[in-house]
ROPA-82091 format. One line per 2 residues: number of its first residue (from 1); their letters; for each residue x, y, z of C-alpha. Coordinates in steps of 0.05 Angstrom, whole numbers, plus 32768, in hexadecimal, padded with zeros to 4 digits. Layout:
NUM	a	X/Y/Z | ... $
This chain:
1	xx	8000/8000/8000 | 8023/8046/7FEF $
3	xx	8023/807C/8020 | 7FF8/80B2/801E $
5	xx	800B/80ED/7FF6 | 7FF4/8130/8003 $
7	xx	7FDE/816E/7FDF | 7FE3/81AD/8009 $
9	xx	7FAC/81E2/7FFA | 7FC7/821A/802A $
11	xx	7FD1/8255/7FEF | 7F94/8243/7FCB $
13	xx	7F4F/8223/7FE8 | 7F67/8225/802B $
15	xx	7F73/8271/802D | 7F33/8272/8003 $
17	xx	7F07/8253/8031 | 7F1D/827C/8078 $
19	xx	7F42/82B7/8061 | 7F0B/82C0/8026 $
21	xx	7F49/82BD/7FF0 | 7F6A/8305/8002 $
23	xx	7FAC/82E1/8010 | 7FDB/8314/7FE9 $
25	xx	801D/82F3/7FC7 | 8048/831A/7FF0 $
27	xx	802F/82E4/802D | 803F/82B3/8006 $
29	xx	8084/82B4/7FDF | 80B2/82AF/801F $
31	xx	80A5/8267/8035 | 8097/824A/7FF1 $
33	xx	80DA/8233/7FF0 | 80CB/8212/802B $
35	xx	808B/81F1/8019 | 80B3/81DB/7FDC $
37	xx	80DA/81AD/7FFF | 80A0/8191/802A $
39	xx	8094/8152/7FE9 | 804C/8166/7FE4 $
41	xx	802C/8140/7FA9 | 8019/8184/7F95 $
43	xx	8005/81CE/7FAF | 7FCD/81E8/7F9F $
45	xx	7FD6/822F/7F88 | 7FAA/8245/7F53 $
47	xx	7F60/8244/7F3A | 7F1D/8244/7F5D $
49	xx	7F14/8292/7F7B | 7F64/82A1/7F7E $
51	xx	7F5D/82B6/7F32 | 7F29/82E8/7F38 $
53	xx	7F30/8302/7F79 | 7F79/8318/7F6B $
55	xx	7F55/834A/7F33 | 7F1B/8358/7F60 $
57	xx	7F42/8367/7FAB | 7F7F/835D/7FA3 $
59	xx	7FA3/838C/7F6C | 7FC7/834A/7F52 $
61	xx	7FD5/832D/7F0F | 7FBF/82E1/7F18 $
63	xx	7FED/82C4/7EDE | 8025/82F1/7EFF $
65	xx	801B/82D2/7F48 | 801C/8291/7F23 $
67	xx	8058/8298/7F02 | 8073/82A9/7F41 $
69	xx	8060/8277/7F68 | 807C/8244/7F3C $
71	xx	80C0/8264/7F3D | 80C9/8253/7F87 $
73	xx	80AB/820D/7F89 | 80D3/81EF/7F45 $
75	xx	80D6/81AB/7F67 | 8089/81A3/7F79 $
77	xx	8049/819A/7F43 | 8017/81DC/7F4C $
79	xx	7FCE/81C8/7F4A | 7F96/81EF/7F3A $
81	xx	7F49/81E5/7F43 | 7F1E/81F8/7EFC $
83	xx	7ED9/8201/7F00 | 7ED4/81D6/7EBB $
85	xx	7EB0/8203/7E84 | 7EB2/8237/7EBA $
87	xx	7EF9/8236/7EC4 | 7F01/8269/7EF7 $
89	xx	7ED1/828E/7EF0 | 7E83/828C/7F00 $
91	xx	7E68/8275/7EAD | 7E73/8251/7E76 $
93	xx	7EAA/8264/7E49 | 7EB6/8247/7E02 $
95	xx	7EE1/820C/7DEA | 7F15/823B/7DCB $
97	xx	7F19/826A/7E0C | 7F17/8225/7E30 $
99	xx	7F59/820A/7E0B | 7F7E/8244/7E11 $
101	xx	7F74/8258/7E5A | 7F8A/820C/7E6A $
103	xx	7FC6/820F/7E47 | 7FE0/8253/7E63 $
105	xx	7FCF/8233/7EA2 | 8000/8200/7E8D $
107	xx	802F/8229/7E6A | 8032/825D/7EAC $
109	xx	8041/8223/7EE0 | 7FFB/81F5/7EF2 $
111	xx	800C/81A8/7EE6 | 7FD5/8187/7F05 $
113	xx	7F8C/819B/7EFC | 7F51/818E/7F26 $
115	xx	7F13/819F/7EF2 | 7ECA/818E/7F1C $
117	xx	7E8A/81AF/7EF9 | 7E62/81C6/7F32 $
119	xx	7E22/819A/7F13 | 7E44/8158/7F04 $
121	xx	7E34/8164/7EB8 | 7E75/813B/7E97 $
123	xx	7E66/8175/7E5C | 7E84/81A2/7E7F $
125	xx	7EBC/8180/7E8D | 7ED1/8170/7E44 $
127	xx	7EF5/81B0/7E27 | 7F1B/81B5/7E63 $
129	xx	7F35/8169/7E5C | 7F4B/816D/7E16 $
131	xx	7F76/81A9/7E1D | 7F94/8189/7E67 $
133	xx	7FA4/8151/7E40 | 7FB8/8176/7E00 $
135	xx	7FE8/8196/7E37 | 8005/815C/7E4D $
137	xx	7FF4/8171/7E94 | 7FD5/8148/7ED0 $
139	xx	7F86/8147/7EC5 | 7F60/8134/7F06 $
141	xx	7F1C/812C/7F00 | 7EF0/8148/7F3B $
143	xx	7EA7/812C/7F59 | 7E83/8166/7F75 $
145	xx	7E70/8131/7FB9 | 7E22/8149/7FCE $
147	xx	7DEF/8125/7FF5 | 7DA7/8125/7FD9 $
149	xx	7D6B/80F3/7FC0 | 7D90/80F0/7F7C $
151	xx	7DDD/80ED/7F8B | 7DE9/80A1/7FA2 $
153	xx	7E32/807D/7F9F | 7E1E/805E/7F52 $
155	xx	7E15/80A1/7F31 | 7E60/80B8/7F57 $
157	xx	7E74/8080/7F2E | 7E58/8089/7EF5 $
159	xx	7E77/80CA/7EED | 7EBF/80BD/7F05 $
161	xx	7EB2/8086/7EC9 | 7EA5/80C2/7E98 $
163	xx	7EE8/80E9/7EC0 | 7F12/80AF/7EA4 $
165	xx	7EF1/80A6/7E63 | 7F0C/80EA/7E54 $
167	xx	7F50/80E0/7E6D | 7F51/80E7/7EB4 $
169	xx	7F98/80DA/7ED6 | 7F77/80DA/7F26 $
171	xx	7F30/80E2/7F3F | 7F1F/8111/7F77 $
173	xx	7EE2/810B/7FAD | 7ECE/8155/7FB7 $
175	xx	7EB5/815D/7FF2 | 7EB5/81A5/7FF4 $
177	xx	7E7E/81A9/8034 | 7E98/8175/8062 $
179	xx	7E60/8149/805F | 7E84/8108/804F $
181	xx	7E8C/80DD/808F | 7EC1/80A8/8099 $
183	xx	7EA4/806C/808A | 7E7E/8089/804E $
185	xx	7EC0/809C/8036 | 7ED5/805F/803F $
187	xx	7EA7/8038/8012 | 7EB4/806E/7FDB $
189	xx	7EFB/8069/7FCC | 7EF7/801F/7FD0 $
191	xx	7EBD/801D/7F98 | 7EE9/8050/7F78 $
193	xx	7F28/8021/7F6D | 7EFD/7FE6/7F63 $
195	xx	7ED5/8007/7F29 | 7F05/8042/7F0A $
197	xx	7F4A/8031/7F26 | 7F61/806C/7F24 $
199	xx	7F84/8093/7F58 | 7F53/80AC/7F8A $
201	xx	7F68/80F2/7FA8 | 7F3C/810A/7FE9 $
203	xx	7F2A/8152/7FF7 | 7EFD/8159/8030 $
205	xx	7EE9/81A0/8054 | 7EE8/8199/809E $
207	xx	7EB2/81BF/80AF | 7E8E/818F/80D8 $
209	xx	7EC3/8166/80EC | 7ECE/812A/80CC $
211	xx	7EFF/8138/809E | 7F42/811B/80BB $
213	xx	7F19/80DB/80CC | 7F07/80E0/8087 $
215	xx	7F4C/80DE/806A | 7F5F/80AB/809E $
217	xx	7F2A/8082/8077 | 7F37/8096/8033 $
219	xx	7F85/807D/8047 | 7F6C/8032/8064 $
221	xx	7F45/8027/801B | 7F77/8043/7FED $
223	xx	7F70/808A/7FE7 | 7FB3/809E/7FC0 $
225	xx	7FB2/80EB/7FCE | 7F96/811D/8005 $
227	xx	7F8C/8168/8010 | 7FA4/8188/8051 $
229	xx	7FB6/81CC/8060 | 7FE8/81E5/809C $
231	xx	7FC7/81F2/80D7 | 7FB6/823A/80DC $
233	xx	7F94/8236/8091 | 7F72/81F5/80AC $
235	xx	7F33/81D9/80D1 | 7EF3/8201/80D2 $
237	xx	7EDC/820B/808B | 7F2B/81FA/8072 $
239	xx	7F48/81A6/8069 | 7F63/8188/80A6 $
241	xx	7FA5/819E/80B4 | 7FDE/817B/808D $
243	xx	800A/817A/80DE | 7FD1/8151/80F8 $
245	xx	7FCC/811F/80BD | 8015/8111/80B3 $
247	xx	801E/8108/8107 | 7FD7/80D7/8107 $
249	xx	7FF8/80B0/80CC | 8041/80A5/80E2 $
251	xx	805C/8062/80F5 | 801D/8046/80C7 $
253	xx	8022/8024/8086 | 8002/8068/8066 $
255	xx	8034/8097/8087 | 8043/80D1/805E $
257	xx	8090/80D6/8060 | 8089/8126/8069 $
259	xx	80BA/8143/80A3 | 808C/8152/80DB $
261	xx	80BE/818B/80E8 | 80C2/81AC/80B5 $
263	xx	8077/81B8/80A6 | 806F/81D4/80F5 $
265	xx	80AA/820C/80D3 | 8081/8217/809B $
267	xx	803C/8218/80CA | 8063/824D/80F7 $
269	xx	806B/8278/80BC | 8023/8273/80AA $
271	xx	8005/8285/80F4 | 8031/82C6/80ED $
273	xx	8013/82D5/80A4 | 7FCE/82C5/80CD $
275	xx	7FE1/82E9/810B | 7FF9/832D/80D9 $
277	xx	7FBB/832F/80B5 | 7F89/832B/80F6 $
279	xx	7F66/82E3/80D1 | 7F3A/82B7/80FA $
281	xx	7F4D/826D/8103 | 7F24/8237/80E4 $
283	xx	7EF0/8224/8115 | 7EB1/81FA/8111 $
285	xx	7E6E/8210/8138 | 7E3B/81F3/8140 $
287	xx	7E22/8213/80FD | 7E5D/81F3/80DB $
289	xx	7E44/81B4/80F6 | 7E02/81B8/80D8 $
291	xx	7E21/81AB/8094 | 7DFD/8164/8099 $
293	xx	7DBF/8187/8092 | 7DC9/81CA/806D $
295	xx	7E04/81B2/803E | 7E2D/81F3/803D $
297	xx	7E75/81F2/802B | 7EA4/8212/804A $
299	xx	7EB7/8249/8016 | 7E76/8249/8012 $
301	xx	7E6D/8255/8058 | 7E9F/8295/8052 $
303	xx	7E88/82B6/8024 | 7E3E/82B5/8039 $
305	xx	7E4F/82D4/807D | 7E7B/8305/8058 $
307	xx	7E4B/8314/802B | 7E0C/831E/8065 $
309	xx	7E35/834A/8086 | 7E44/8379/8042 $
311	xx	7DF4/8375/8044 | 7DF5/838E/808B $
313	xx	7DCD/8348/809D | 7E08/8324/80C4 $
315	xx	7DCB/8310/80EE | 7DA5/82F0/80C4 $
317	xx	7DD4/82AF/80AF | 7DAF/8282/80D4 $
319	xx	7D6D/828F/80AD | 7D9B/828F/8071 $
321	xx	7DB0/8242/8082 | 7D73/822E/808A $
323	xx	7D58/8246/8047 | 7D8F/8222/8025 $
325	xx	7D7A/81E4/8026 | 7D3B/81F4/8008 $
327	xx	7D4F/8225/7FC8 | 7D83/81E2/7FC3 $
329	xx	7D42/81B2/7FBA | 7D15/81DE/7F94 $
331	xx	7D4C/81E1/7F57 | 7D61/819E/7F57 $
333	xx	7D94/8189/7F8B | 7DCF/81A8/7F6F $
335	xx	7E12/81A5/7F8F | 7E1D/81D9/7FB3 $
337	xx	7E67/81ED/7F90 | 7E7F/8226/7F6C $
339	xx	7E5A/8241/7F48 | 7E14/8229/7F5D $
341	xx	7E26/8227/7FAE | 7E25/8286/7F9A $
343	xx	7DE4/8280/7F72 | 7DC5/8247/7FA0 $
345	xx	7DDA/827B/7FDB | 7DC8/82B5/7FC0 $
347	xx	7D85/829A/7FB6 | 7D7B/828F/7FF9 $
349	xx	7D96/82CD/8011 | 7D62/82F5/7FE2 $
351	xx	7D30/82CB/8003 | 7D41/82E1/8042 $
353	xx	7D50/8320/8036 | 7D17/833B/800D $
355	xx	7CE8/830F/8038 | 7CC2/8300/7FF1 $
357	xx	7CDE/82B6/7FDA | 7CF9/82B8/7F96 $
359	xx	7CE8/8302/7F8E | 7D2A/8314/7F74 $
361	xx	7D5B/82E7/7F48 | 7D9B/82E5/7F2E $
363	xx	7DA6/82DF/7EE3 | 7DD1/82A5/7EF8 $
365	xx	7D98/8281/7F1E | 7D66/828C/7EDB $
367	xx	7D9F/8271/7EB2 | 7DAA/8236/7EE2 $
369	xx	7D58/821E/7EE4 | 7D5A/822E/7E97 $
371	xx	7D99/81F6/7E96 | 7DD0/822A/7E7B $
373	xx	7DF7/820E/7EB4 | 7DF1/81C8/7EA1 $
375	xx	7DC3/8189/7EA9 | 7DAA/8193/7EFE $
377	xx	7DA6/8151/7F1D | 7D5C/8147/7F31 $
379	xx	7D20/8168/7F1B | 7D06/81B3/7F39 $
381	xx	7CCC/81D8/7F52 | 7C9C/81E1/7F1B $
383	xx	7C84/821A/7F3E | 7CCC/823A/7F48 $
385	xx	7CE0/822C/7EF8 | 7CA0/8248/7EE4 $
387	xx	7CA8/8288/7F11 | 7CF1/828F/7EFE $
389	xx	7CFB/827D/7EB6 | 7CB5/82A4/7E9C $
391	xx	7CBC/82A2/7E4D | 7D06/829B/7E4D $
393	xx	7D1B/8262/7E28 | 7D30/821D/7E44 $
395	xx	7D70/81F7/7E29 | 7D5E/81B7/7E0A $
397	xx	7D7C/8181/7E37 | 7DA7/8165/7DF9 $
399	xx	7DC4/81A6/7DED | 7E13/81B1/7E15 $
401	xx	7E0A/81F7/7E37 | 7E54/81FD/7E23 $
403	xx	7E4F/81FD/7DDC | 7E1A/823A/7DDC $
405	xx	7E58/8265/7DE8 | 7E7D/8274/7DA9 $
407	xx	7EAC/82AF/7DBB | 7EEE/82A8/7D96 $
409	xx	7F35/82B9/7DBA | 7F3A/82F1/7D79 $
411	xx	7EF8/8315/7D8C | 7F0C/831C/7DD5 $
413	xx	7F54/8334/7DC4 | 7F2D/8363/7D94 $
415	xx	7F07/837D/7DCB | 7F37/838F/7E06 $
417	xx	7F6A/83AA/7DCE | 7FAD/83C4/7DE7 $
419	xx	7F9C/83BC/7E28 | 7FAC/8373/7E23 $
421	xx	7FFE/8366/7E12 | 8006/8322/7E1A $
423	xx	7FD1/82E2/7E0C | 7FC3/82D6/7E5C $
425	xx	7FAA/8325/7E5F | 7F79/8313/7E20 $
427	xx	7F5E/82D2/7E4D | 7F5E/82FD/7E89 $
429	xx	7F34/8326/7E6E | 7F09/82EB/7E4E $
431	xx	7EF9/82D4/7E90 | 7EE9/8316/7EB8 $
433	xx	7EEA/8350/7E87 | 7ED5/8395/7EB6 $
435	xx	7F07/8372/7EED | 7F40/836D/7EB3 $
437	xx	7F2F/83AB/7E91 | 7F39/83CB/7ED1 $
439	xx	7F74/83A9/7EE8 | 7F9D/83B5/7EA4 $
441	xx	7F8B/83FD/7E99 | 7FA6/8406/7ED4 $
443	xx	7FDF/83E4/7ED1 | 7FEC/83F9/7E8D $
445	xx	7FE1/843E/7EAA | 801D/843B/7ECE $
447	xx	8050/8424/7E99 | 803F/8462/7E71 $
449	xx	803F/848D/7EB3 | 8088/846C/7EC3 $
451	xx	80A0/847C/7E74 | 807D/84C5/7E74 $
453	xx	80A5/84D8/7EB6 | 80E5/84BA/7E9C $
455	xx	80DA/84E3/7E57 | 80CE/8524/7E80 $
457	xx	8100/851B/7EB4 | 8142/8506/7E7D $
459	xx	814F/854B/7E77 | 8151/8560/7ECD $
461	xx	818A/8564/7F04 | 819C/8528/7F2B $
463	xx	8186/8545/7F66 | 8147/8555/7F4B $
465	xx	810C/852F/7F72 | 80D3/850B/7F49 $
467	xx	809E/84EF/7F75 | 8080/84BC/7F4F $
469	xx	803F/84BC/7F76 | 8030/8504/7F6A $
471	xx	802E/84E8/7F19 | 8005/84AD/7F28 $
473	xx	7FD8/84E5/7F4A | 7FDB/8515/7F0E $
475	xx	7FC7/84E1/7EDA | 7F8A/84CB/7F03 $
477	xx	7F70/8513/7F01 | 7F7F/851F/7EBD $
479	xx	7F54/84DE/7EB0 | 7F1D/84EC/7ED8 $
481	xx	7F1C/853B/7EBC | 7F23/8528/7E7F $
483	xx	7F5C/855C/7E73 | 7F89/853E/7E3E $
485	xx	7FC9/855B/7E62 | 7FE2/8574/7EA6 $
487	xx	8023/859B/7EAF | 8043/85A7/7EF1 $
489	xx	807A/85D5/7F06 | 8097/85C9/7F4B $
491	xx	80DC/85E7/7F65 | 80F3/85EA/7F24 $
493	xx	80D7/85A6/7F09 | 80B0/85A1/7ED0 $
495	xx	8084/855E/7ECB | 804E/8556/7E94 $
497	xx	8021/851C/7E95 | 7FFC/8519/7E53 $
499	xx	7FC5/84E2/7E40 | 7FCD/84B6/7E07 $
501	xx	7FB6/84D8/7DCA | 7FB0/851B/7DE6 $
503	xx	7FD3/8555/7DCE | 800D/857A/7DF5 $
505	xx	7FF2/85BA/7E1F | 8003/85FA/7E19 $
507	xx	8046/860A/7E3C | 8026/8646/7E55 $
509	xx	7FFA/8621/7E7C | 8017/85FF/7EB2 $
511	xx	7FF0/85E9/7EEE | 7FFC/8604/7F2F $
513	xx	8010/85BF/7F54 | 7FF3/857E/7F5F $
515	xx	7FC4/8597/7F8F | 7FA6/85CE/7F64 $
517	xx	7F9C/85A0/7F34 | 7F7B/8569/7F61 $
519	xx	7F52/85A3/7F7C | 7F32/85C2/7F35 $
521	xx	7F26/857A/7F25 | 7F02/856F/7F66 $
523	xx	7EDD/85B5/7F52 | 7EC2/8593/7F16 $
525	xx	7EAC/855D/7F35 | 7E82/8582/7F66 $
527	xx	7E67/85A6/7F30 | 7E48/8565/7F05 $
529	xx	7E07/855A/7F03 | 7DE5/854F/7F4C $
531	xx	7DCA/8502/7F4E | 7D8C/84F9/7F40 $
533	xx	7D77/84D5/7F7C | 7D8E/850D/7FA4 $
535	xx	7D66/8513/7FEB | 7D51/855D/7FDC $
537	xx	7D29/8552/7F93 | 7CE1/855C/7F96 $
539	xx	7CB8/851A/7F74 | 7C73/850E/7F6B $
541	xx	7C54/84DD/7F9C | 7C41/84B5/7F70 $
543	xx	7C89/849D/7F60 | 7C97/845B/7F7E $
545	xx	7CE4/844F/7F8C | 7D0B/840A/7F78 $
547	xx	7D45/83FD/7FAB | 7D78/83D0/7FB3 $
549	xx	7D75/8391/7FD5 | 7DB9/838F/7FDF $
551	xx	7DF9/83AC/7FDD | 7E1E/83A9/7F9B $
553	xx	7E2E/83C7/7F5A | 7DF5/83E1/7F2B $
555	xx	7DEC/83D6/7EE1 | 7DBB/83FC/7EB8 $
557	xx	7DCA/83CB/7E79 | 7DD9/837C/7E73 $
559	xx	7E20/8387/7E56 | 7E4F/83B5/7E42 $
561	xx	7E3F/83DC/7DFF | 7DF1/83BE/7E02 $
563	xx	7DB1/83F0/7E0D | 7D99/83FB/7E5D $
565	xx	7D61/83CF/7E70 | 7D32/8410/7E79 $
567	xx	7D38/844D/7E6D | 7D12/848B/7E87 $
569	xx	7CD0/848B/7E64 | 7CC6/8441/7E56 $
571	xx	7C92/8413/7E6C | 7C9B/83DD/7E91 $
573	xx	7C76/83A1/7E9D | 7C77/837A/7EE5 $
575	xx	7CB1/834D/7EF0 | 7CD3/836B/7EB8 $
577	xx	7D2A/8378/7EC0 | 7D34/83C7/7ED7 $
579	xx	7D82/83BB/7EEB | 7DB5/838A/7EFD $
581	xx	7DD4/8390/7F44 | 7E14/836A/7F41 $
583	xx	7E24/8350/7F8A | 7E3F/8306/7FA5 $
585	xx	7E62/82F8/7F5C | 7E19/82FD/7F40 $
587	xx	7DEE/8322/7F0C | 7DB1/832E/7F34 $
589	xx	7D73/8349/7F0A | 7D4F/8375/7F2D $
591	xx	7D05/8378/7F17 | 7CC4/83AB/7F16 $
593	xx	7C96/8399/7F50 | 7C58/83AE/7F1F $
595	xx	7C4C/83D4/7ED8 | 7C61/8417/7ECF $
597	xx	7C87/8450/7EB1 | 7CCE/845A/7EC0 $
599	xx	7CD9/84A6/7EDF | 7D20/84A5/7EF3 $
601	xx	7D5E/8477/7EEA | 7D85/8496/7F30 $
603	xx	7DC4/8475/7F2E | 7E03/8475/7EF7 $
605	xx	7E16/843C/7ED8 | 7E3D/840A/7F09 $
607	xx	7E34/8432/7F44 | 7E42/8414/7F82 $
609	xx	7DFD/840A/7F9E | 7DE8/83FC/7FEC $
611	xx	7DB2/83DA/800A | 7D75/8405/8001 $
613	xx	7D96/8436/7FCD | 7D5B/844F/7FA3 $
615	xx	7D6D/843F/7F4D | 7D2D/844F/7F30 $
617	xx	7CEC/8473/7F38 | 7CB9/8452/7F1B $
619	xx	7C69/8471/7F14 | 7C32/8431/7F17 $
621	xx	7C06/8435/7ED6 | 7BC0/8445/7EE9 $
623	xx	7BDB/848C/7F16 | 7BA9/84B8/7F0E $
625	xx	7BBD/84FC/7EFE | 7BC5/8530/7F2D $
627	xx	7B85/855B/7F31 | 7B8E/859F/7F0D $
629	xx	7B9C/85D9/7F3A | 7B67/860C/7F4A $
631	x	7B66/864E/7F52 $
């Protein structure tokens, strides 16, 4: 029997599911060197929520921390976890986009991936497979482990059957909510290696608390591979910690071989990254224990509290766990993974929330019930699909949501333009296009701020000072101004920061100093246009606002370059789309309460919205009109 190998998940789904994935790379580069010499099977480093929160939070290129990564761990394998047509992000994306992204992956350090569609649908799987394999890289298969009336031990292996038939090198159990217990675990991996024979590779959440008993298990029946974390990224909604397996498994025939030692050096590190950044250990309550009955995982778990308390509503979980379960049964038992654990939740946190069940949806819940997600494993609420999908269309059951999408590498690179230097930008932006736009214009901002001040300053004294933040300052007003060029003479420096494409300004004209120039820019700004939702404007009562049910980002239109929704003067019918408010990852449709005519659109274009913000004004149809005024 060979020992136990172990993949480490510390940098990636462990930091993900307690530290809600805002580990910077700056934690992590000192004791990679370390962890390199630990003989992990693999780290996990990449994929899942690292990609997009590094765009979103973290002011991070994700192909650059990558790339970095691998150059201090040469001797161990990097893993990553792919979403399958998803890849990391929260849709489908097309074959081509698909093929690509998996081999930068490959080309930028990843040689093992983990691909698991969140619905068990082996057609999401496929385009992924090919280009692993196409890659010559490690391609492990993942089943997304749920309990439910339809998810029994034949159709596990059923699917791991379709894993191999596309190439699979291992098989993983996912057991991203903890619910597996020993001796179920048990029975799996042996049917497992009786029926695929593959390598079977064990990741189990702790959450309730089963999960080093679990791997215990997994080990006794064959189990080749298991995730752990170090301790202070461990327990709670994290793995079990990797100090605690390889001490319960010495001086067995499934001892792990790793220096005890060593990995206590490399945990020390980690409580002092921990300790630094004011995180919370991983600890189950009695909430986490639950997971039997409400089947939350732990990232899950995270982000739902972080996300009720963004909502102001911290206080309201419990109500949220128990509504779970239900939204889970009326669409069909899916497993609650990435992405249908956010749209699942979000559900029920609308349903709480708004007190009205299923009176708001995300576009990602529609698309789900209307199968653009994939095939859901049991049938819905007749009810719910009628309320939900109203005369949308339904995808055929024969038809692969993935092969809908049809964008072409060449029309994306067409679209994001300069911007994007290199192919990973183009993909970057494939996947999460305002986040990339954002992130390379202002990136790209920089390099021409950095060559500007060196043209300017060629020509000054050595002792002259340049302070490089006053520029960075200088072309964020002349963006937001829209002046095409700002000069500024200081103690006998001359800097001029001109846009690209503007012409020079007149010499004549220097401004004052930075702070002048901050301050007419800030005059201009106080002197736009007064919102429209101001407190102080006058409206007729027969105006019925539409607020937020949550805090988020508000879209007037579906998509960038498309027509709004509404607009002022429109009819609208009851039910139908006003605005999107983008919060928890989702699209979330907000819809009239009755017929009317649209009076006011308050809010810009993605504005921050908070709970209870007003965005439109709406009159019923059927007002009467005021009564003429008498003398």
């Amino acid at each position: 029997m060979p020992r136990l190998q172990i993949m480490d998940t510390t940098i990636r789904d462990g930091q993900q599911s307690l530290w809600a994935t805002r580990m910077q790379i700056g934690d992590m580069l000192p004791i990679l060197p370390k962890m390199d010499r630990v003989g992990y099977w693999a780290i996990e480093a990449w994929g899942g929520a690292t990609f997009d929160t590094c765009l979103r939070f973290l002011d991070e290129n994700p192909w650059e921390r990558l790339r970095s990564i691998k150059a201090k761990t040469p001797n161990t394998p990097l893993s990553m976890l792919s979403r399958g047509q998803n890849l990391v992000g929260y849709k489908h994306y097309s074959r081509e986009i698909c093929n690509r992204f998996i081999k930068a992956a490959h080309r930028n350090g990843v040689e093992v991936f983990r691909v698991f569609d969140a619905l068990n649908d082996i057609r999401n799987v496929v385009d992924n497979a090919e280009a692993i394999k196409e890659s010559g890289a490690h391609f492990e298969g993942a089943i997304s482990y749920t309990m439910s009336p339809v998810h029994t031990l034949d159709s596990f292996l059923e699917y791991g059957q379709a894993m191999k038939d596309l190439g699979a090198d291992s098989i993983a159990i996912k057991d991203m909510a903890g619910m597996l217990t020993p001796y179920r675990t048990e029975r799996m991996v042996k049917a497992f290696n009786a029926e695929i024979g593959l390598p079977v590779h064990i990741h189990c959440h702790y959450v309730g608390g089963m999960a080093p008993a679990n791997i215990i298990k997994a080990a006794e029946a064959g189990a080749a591979i298991a995730d752990t974390a170090h301790a202070p990224l461990a327990f709670g909604n994290s793995h079990p910690a990797v100090e605690m397996i390889v001490a319960a498994l010495q001086e067995s025939r499934y001892d792990t071989g790793l220096d005890l030692d060593l990995l206590f050096e490399i945990a020390e590190y980690w409580e002092e990254v921990r300790k630094r950044g004011h995180y919370k250990r991983g600890v189950s309550s009695l909430i986490h224990m639950q997971v039997y009955s409400h089947q939350v995982p732990g990232g899950m778990m995270s982000n739902l509290v972080s996300q009720l308390e963004i909502q102001n509503a911290g206080d309201r979980l419990a109500e949220v766990m128990k509504e779970i379960p239900k939204v889970r049964a009326e669409v069909g038992y899916p497993p609650l993974v990435t992405p249908l654990s956010q749209i699942v939740g979000t559900q029920a946190v609308f349903n709480v929330l708004t007190g009205k069940r299923w009176s708001v949806v995300s576009k990602e819940m529609k698309d789900y019930i209307c199968g653009y997600y994939g095939k859901a494993p049991g049938p819905m609420d007749k009810e719910i699909v009628k309320k939900v999908v109203g005369d949308s269309e339904i995808l055929p059951p024969e038809v692969a949501p993935g092969s809908l999408v049809t964008t072409t590498y060449d029309e994306v690179a067409e679209e994001i333009g300069d911007l994007a230097k290199t192919e990973e930008d183009v993909l970057m932006y494939a996947l999460f296009p305002n986040e990339a736009r954002t992130y390379l214009s202002k990136h790209r901002t920089s390099e021409k701020v950095d060559f500007l001040l060196e043209q300017e300053s060629s020509g000054t004294k050595e002792d002259d000072y340049v302070d490089i933040n006053q520029i960075r300052e200088l072309v964020r007003v002349a963006e937001e101004s829209g002046v095409g060029e700002i000069v500024v003479e200081e103690e006998g420096t001359r800097i001029a920061v001109r846009m690209p494409g503007a012409a020079p300004a007149e010499a004549a004209a220097p401004a004052a100093a930075p702070v002048a120039a901050v301050a007419a820019a800030d005059q201009a700004a106080s002197q736009a246009p007064a919102s429209a939702a101001a407190d102080n404007v006058d409206r007729p009562a027969t105006w019925k606002p539409v607020i937020a049910p949550m805090v988020g980002t508000f879209y007037v239109a579906p998509g960038p370059n498309e027509p709004p929704f509404v607009q002022v003067g429109d009819e609208v019918a009851a039910n139908q789309t006003l605005c999107i408010v983008e919060a928890m990852k989702l699209m979330n449709e907000i819809g009239a309460d009755e017929m009317g005519t649209v009076r006011e659109v308050c809010l810009e274009d993605a504005s921050p919205v908070e709970f209870g913000t007003v965005m439109f004004y709406i009159e019923p149809l059927g007002t009467p009109a005021p009564a003429p005024e008498t003398a």
